[in-house]
C-alpha positions as CSV (number, residue, x, y, z in Angstrom):
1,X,-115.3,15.7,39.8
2,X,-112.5,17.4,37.6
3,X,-115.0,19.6,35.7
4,X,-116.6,20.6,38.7
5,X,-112.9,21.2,40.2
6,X,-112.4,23.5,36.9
7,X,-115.9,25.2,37.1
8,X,-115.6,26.5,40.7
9,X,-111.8,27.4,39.7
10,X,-113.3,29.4,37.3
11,X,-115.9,31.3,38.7
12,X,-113.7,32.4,41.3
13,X,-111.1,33.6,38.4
14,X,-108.5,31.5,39.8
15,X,-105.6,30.3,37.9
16,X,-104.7,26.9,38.9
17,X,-101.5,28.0,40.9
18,X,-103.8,30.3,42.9
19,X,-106.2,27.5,43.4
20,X,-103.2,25.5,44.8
21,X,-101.9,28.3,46.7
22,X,-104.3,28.8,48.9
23,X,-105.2,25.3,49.4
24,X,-101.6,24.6,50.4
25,X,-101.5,21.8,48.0
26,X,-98.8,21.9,44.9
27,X,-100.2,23.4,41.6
28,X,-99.4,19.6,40.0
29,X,-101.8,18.3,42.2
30,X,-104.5,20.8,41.0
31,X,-103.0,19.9,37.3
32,X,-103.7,16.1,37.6
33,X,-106.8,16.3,39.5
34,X,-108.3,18.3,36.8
35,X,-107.1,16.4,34.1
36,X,-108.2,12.9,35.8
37,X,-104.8,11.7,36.4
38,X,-105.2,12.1,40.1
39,X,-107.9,11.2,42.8
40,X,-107.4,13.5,45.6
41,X,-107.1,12.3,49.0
42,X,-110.6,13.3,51.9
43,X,-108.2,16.2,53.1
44,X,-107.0,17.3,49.9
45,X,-111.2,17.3,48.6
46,X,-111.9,18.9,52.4
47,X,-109.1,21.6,51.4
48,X,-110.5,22.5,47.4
49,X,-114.3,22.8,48.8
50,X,-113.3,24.9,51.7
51,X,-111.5,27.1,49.4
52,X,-113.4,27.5,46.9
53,X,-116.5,28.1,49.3
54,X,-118.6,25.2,48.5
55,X,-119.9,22.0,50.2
56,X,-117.9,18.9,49.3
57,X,-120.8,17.0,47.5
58,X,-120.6,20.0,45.1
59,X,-117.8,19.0,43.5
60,X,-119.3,15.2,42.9
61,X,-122.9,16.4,41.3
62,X,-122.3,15.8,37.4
63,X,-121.9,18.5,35.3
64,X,-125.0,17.4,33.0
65,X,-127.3,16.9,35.8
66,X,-129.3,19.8,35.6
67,X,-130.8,19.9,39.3
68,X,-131.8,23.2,41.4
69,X,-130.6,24.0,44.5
70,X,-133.7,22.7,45.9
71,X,-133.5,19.4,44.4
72,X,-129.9,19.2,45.7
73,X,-131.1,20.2,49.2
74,X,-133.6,17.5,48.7
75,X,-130.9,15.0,47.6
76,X,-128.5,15.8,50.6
77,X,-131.3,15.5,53.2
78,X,-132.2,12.0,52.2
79,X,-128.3,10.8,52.1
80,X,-128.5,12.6,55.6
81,X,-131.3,10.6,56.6
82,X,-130.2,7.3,55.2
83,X,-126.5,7.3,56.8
84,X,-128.5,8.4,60.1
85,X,-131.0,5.0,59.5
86,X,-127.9,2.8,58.9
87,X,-125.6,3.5,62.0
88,X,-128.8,3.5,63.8
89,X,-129.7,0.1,62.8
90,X,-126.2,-1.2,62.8
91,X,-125.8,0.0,66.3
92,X,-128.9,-1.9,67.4
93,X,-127.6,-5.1,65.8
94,X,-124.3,-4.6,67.9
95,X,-126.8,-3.8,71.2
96,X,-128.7,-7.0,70.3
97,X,-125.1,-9.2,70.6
């Protein structure tokens, strides 16, 4: 997650204070997330990604995985589908009590 963190930073040409800045978060949190001192909070991941102008999941897909979008898409549709499957089953279970 760090390097992926880093690698959008980058891309944009943000320093880490400007990363921080405009996620209204403090530039030590951007410091220790990136070097894996920190696990950031839902809201603090929902902040980075909306920032930096990519879905959440982006920042989780290693950096070694070499997938195309398309394969992504693919990736993120079945999740999709197997939450959807789960509450769906889980709320017939709770219909069947």
């Amino acid at each position: 997650m760090s390097l992926n963190l880093k690698k959008y930073r980058k891309i944009k040409g943000w320093s880490q204070f400007e990363l921080a800045e405009k996620a209204e978060i403090s530039e030590q949190t951007v410091n220790s997330i990136e070097g894996l001192r920190l696990w950031p909070s839902d809201k603090t991941l929902a902040k980075l990604a909306n920032v930096l102008e990519v879905e959440m999941y982006r920042l989780f897909v290693p950096q070694t995985l070499a997938m195309q979008s398309e394969t992504i898409s693919e990736l993120k549709h079945a999740v999709v589908k197997t939450v959807e499957t789960l509450v769906h089953d889980t709320l017939q279970d709770w219909e069947r009590q």
